[in-house]
C-alpha positions as CSV (number, residue, x, y, z in Angstrom):
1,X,0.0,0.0,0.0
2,X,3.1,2.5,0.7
3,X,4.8,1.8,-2.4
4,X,0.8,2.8,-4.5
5,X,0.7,6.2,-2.2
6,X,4.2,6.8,-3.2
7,X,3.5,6.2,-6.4
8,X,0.4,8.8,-6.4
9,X,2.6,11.2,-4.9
10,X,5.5,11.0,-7.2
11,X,2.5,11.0,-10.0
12,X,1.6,14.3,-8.8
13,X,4.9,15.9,-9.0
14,X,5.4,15.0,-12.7
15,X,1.6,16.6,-12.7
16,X,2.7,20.2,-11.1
17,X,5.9,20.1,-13.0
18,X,4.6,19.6,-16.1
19,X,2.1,21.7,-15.5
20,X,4.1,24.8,-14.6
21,X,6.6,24.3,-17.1
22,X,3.6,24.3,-20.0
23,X,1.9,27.8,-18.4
24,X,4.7,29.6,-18.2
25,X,5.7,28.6,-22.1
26,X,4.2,32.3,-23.2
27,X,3.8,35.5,-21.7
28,X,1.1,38.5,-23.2
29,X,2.3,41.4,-24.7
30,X,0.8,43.9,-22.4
31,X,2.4,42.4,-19.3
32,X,5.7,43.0,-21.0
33,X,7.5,46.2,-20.5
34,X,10.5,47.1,-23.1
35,X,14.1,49.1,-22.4
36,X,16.5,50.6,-24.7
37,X,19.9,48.9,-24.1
38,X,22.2,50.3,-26.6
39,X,21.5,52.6,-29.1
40,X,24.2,50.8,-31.7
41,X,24.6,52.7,-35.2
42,X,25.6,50.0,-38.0
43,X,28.6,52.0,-40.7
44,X,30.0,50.3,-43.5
45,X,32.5,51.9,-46.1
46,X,32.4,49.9,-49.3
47,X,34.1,51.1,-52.4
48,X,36.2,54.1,-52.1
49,X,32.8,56.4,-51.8
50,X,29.8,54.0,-50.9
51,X,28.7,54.2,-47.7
52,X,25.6,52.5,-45.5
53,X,24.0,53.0,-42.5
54,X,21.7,51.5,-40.4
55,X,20.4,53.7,-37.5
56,X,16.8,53.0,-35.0
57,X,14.8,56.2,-35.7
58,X,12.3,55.3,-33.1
59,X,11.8,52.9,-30.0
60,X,8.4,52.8,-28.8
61,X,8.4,51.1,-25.4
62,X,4.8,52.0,-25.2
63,X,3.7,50.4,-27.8
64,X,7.0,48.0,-27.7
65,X,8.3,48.2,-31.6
66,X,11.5,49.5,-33.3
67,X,11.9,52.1,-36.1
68,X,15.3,51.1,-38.5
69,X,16.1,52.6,-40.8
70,X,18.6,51.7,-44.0
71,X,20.6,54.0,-46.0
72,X,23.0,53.7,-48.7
73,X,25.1,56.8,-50.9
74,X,27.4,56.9,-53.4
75,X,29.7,60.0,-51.9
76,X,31.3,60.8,-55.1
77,X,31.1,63.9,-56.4
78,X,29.0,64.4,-59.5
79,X,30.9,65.6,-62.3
80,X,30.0,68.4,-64.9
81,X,29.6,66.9,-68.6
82,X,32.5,68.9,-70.2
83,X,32.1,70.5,-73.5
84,X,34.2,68.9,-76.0
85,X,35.2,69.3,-80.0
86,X,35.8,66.1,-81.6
87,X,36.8,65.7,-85.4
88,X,36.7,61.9,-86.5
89,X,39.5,62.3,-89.1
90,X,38.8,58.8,-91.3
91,X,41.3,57.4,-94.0
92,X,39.3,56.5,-97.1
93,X,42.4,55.3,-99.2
94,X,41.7,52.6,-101.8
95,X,43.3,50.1,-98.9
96,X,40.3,50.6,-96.5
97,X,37.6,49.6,-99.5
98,X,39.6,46.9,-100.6
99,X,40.8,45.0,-97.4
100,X,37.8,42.8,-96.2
101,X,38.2,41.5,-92.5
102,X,35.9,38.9,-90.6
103,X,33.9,40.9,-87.8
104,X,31.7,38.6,-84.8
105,X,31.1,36.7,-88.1
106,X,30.4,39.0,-90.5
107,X,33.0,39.5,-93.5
108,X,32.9,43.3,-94.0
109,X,35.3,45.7,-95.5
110,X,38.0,47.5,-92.9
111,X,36.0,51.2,-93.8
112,X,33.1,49.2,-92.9
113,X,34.4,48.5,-89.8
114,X,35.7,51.1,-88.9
115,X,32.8,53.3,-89.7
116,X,30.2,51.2,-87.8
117,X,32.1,51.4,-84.9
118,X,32.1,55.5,-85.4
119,X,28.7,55.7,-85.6
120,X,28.3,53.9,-81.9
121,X,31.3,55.8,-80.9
122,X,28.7,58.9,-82.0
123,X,25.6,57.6,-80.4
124,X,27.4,56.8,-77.0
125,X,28.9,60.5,-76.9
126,X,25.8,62.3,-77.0
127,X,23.8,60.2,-75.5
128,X,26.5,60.5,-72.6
129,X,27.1,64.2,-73.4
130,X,24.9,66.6,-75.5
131,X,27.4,69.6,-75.0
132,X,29.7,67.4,-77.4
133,X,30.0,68.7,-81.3
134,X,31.6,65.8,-84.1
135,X,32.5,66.5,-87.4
136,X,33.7,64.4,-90.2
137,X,36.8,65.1,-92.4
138,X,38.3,62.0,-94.6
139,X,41.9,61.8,-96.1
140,X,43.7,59.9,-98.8
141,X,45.2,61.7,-102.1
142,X,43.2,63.7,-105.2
143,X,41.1,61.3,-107.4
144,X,41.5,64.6,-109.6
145,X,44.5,64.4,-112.8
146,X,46.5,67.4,-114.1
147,X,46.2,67.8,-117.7
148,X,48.9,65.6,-118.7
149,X,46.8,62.8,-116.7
150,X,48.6,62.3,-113.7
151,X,46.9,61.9,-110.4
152,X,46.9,65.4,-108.4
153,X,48.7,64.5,-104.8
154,X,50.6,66.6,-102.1
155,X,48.2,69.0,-102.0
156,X,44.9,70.6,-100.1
157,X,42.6,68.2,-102.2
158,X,44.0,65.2,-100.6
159,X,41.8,65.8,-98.3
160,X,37.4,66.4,-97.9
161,X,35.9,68.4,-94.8
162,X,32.5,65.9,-95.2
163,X,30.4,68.1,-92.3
164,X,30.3,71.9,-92.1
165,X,30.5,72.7,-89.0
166,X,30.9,70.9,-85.3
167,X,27.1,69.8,-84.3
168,X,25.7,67.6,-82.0
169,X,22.7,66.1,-84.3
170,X,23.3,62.8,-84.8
171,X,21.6,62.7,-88.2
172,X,24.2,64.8,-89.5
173,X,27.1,63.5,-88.2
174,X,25.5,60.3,-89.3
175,X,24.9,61.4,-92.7
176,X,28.2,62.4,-93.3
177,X,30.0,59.0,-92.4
178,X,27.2,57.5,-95.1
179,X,29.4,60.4,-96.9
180,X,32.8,58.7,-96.2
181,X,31.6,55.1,-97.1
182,X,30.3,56.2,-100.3
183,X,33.4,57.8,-101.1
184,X,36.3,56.6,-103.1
185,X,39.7,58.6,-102.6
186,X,43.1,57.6,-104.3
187,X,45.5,54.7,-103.1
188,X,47.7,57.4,-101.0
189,X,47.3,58.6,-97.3
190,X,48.4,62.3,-96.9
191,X,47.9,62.5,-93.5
192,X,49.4,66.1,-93.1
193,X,46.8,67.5,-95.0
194,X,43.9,65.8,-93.3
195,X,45.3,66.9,-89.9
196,X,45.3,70.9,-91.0
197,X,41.3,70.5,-92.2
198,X,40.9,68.7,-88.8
199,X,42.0,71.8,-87.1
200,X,40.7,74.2,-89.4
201,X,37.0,72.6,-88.8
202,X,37.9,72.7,-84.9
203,X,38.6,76.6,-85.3
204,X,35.4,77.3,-86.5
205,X,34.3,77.1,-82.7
206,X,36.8,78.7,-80.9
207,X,35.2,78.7,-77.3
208,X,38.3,78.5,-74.6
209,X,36.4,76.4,-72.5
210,X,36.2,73.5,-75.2
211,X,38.3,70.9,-75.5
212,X,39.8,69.5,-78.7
213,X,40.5,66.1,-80.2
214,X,41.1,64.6,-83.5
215,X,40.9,61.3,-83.8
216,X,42.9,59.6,-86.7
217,X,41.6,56.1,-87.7
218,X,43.6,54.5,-90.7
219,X,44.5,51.6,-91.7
220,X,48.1,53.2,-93.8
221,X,51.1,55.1,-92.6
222,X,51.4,58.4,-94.6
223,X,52.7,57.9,-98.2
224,X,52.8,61.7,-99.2
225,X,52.2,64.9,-98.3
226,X,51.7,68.6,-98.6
227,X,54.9,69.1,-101.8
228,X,55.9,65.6,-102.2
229,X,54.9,63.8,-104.9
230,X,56.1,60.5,-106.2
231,X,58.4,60.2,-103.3
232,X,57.1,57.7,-100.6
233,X,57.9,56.5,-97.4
234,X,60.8,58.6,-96.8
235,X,61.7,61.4,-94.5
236,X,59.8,63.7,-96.9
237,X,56.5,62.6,-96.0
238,X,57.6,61.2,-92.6
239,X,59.1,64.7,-91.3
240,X,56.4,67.2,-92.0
241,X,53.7,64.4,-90.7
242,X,55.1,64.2,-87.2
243,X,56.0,67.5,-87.3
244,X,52.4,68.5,-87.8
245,X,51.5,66.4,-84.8
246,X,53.7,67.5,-82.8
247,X,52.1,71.0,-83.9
248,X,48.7,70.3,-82.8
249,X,49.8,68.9,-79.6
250,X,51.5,71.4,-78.5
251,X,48.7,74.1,-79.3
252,X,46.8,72.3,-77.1
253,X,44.9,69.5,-79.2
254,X,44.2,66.0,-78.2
255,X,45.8,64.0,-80.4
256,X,44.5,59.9,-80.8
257,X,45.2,57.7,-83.3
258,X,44.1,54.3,-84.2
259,X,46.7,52.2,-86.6
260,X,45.4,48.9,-87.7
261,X,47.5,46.1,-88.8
262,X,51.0,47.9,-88.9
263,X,52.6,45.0,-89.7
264,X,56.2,43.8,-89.3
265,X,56.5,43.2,-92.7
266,X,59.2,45.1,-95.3
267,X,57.9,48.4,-97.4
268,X,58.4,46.8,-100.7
269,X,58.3,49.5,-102.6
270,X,60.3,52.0,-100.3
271,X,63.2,53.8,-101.6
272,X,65.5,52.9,-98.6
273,X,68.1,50.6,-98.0
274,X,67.6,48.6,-96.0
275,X,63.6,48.6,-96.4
276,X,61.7,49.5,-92.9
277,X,58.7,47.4,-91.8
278,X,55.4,49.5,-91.6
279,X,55.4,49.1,-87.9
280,X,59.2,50.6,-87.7
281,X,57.8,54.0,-90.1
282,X,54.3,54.1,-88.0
283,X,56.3,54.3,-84.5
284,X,58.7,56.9,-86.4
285,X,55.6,59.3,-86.7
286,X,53.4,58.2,-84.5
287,X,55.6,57.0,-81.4
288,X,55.0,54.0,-79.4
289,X,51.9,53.7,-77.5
290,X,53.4,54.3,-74.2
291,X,56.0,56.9,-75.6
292,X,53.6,58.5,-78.3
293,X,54.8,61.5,-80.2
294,X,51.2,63.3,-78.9
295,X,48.3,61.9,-77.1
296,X,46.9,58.6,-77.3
297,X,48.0,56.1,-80.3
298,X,46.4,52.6,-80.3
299,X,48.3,50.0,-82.3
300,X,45.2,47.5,-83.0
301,X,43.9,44.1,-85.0
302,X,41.2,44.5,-87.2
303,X,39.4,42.6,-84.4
304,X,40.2,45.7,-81.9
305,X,38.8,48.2,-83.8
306,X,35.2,47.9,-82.5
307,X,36.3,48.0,-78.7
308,X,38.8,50.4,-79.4
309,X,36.7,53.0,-81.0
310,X,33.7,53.0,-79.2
311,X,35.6,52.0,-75.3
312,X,38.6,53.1,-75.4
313,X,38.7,56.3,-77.3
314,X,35.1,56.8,-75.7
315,X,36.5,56.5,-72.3
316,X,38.5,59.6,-73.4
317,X,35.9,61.7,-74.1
318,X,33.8,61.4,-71.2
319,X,33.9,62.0,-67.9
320,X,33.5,58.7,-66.0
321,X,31.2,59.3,-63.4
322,X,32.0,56.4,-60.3
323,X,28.8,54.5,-59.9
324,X,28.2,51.2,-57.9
325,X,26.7,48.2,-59.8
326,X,24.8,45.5,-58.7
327,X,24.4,45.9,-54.4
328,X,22.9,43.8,-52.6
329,X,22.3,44.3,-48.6
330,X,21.5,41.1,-46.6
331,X,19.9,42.0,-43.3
332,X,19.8,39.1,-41.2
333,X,18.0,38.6,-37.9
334,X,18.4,36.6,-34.8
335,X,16.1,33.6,-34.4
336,X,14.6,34.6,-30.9
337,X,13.5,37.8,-33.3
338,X,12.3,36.3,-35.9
339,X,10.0,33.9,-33.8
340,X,9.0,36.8,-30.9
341,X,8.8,39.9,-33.1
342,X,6.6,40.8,-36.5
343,X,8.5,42.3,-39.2
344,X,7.1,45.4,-41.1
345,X,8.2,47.7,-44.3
346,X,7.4,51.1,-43.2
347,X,8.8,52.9,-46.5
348,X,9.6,51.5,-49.7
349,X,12.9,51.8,-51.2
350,X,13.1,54.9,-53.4
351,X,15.9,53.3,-55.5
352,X,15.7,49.2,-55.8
353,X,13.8,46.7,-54.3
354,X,13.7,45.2,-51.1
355,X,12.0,41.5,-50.0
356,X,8.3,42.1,-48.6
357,X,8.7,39.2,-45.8
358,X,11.8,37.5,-44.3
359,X,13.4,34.8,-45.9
360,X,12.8,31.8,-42.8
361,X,15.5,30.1,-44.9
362,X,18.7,32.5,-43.3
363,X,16.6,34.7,-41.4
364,X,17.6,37.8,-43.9
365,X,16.0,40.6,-45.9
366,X,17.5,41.5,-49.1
367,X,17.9,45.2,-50.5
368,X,19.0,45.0,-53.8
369,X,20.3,47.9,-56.0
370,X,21.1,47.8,-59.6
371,X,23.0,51.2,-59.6
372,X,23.7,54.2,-57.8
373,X,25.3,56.7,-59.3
374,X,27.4,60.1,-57.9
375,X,25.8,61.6,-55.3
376,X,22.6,59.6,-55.1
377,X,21.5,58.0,-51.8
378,X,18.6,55.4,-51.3
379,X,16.7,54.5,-48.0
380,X,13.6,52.5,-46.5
381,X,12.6,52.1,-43.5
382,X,11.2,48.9,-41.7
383,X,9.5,47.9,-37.9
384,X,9.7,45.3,-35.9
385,X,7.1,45.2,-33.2
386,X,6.5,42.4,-30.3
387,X,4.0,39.7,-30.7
388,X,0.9,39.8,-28.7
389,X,2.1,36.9,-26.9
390,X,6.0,35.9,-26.5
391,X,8.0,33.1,-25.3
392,X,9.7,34.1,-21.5
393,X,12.7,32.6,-22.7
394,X,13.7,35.9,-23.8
395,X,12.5,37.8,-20.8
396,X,15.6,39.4,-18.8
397,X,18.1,39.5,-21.8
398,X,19.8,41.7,-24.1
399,X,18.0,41.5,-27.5
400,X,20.2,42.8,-30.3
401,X,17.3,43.4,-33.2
402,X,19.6,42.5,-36.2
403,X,22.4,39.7,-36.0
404,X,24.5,41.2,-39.2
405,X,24.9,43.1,-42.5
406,X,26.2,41.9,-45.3
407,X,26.9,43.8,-48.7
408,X,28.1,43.0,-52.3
409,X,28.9,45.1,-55.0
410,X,30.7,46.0,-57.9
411,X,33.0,49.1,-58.6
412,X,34.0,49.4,-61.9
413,X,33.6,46.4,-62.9
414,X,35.1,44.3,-60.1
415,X,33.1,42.8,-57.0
416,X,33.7,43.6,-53.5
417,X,31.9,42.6,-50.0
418,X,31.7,44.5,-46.5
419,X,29.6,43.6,-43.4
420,X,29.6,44.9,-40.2
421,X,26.7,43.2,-37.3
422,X,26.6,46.6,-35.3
423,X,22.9,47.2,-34.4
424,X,20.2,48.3,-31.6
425,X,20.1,46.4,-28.6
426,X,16.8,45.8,-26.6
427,X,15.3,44.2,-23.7
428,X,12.2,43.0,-21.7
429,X,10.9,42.8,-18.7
430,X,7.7,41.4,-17.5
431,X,5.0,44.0,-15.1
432,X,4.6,42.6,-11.3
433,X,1.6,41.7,-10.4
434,X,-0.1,43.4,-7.4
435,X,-3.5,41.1,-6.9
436,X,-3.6,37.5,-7.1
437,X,-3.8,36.1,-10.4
438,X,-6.4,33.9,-11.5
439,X,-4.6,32.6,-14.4
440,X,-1.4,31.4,-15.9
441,X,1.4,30.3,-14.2
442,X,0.2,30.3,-10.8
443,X,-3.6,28.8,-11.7
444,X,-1.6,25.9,-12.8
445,X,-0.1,25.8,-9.0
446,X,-3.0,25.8,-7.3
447,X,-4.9,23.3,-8.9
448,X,-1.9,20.8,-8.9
449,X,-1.6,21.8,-5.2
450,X,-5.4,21.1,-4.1
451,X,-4.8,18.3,-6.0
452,X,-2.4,16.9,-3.7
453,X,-4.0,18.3,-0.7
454,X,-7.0,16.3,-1.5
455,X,-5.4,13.3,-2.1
456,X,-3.3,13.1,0.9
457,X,-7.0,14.1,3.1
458,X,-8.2,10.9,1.5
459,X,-5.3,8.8,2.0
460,X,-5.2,9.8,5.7
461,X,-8.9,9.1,6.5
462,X,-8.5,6.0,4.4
463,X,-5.6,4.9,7.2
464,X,-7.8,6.2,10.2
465,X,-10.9,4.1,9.1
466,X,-9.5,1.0,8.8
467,X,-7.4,1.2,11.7
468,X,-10.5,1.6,13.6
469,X,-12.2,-1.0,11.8
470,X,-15.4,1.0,10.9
């Protein structure tokens, strides 16, 4: 009989235990009271100018929520679009016509090529920058004969000013490269003469502000010029070329020049002995590309052209803003959050999107940003407000709100990361109670405990009966 009252006993321990441990599983909101901790401000540098921030802009412990919000700029400095003159000084020699090159598949002639890639060149310069002006001059030697039938070279006419006057409407500039490709010039390249109607269309806007260029884009080294007939590939066309470009340069105009195929190949047909290679009379005029003779020269395949043109010799041309590409901000959350807190988007991002609910996968909301440019910041704002009933496991300890940041991006082209797990830090309490409660916790307790009053009140009168055999 001992060993079944033990038994009951022990029975009702389990009882009161598991009872107490089940009513105190959840506690109500409103019996909750909520502290600032630590006011933490999250900073991350990425980049040389991006910078983030996430800062609480309100906790409620009335209502027991907290206000973050995000931010992220791009601290560079927005630079003006400067005004630029550009002449696209093209060869149109018979060479350019007759050469035919293989292009992403596409078997085109070299002026082909090298005109297509001038008109995106075009496009991408005033789309970029409308105080731009282009115009067209093309070079080569006189299709015109003297009256005893010789071709007319070493002189003005080796050379066509195709536009007017500097513009920036595209249909012009556009219609005169039709111009050029339409156009057939002698077998000669009398780059001298092209330069000076280069320069004398860039005079014909003489603003001091401007900046000048002439870009060169041939295929030959220069065979004649201004006086020299007959006589190629010596110093008598080679002098007064690089003497011209050294000229311009040093009047203040930005030279570049594209050279495709200077091969390493003898001059045949030159008068010196021993023969130069093309490459050997190109570098003589033109320099080297890191020890040019002016500006920029680009030694290039016929496969370069394209990027050349409308990349490099773009990049020239423009001001390169710094933008970021491609962020992406993962905000994650610790799990006592996630299951004791409601998440909320207060403000929508005003650049990019950000995730509606959190991911339960990693706990994490994701900001994402496909581009932020000089100067421009973006920002939303989110909540996260108690549930109206929490577990009391987190009663009595520091909450941080946020567990860490995480951010990729690209700068220029190349990816980078940053994090930082800085954030606000919370906690809660829970209200005393000053009247008895009727429920919860201690209801459990008092039950289990009358209960076991009860049971022992039985068990004794059970004893006292018996032993007095009534």
């Amino acid at each position: 009989m001992k060993k079944t009252i033990y038994g009951i006993l022990i029975a009702l321990f389990v009882v009161l235990f598991t009872a107490t441990s089940s009513f105190a599983a959840n506690v109500q909101k409103a019996d909750a009271t909520m502290t600032l901790v630590e006011d933490n401000i999250c900073n991350i540098t990425f980049g040389e100018y991006g910078e983030f921030e996430k800062r609480m802009i309100e906790c409620n412990t009335t209502e027991k929520y907290v206000d973050i919000r995000l931010t992220v700029k791009n601290n560079a400095e927005q630079l003006e679009d400067k005004k630029a003159n550009v002449v696209l000084l093209i060869d149109a020699s018979r060479s350019m016509s007759t050469n035919e090159v293989l292009i992403n598949g596409e078997t085109m002639t070299r002026k082909e090529a090298v005109l297509q890639s001038a008109q995106t060149l075009v496009d991408k310069l005033l789309a970029a920058n409308p105080n731009i002006k282009i115009g067209v001059v093309e070079f080569a030697t006189s299709t015109e004969t003297d009256d005893e039938g010789y071709t007319i070279e070493g002189t003005d006419l080796d050379a066509k000013t195709v536009t007017s006057e500097l513009t920036n409407d595209a249909d012009t500039i556009k219609a005169a490269l039709n111009t050029v490709s339409e156009d057939v010039m002698g077998a000669r390249t009398n780059l001298e003469v092209g330069l000076d109607a280069a320069n004398a269309l860039l005079q014909t806007n003489n603003d001091p502000d401007t900046e000048d260029y002439i870009i060169t884009l041939t295929d030959a080294i220069p065979n004649t010029a201004r006086g020299v007939v007959g006589d190629t590939y010596t110093d008598a066309t080679r002098v007064p070329t690089r003497n011209k470009i050294v000229e311009l340069g040093k009047s203040g105009i930005n030279l570049i020049s594209m050279l495709i195929e200077m091969s390493d190949d003898e001059i045949a047909i030159s008068q010196e002995d021993p023969k130069p290679t093309y490459r050997e009379v190109a570098e003589e005029i033109f320099g080297t590309s890191t020890t040019p003779t002016s500006g920029d020269v680009y030694y290039v395949s016929d496969e370069e052209v394209e990027d050349t043109v409308t990349n490099k010799i773009y990049a020239s041309l423009v001001q390169e803003q710094y933008i970021l590409e491609n962020i992406v901000i993962k905000d994650y959350f610790p799990q006592n959050i996630i299951d004791n807190f409601a998440y909320a988007q207060l403000t929508e991002s005003n650049i990019g999107e950000v995730t509606a609910e959190v991911n339960t996968e990693d706990n994490s909301i994701t900001w994402t940003i496909p581009s932020l440019g000089p100067g421009e910041e973006a920002t939303f704002t989110y909540r996260i407000s108690l549930k109206d009933e929490f577990n009391e496991e987190i009663i009595g300890i520091n909450l941080p709100t946020n567990e860490n940041v995480e951010i990729t991006y690209e700068e220029n082209g190349t990816p980078g990361f940053a994090e930082n797990d800085k954030c606000p830090i919370i906690a809660l309490d829970v209200l005393p109670k000053k009247d008895i409660p009727q429920t919860g916790i201690y209801t459990g307790l008092y039950i289990v405990g009358g209960v076991a009053v009860m049971a022992i009140i039985g068990y004794a009168s059970y004893r006292f009966v018996k032993k007095n055999n009534f």
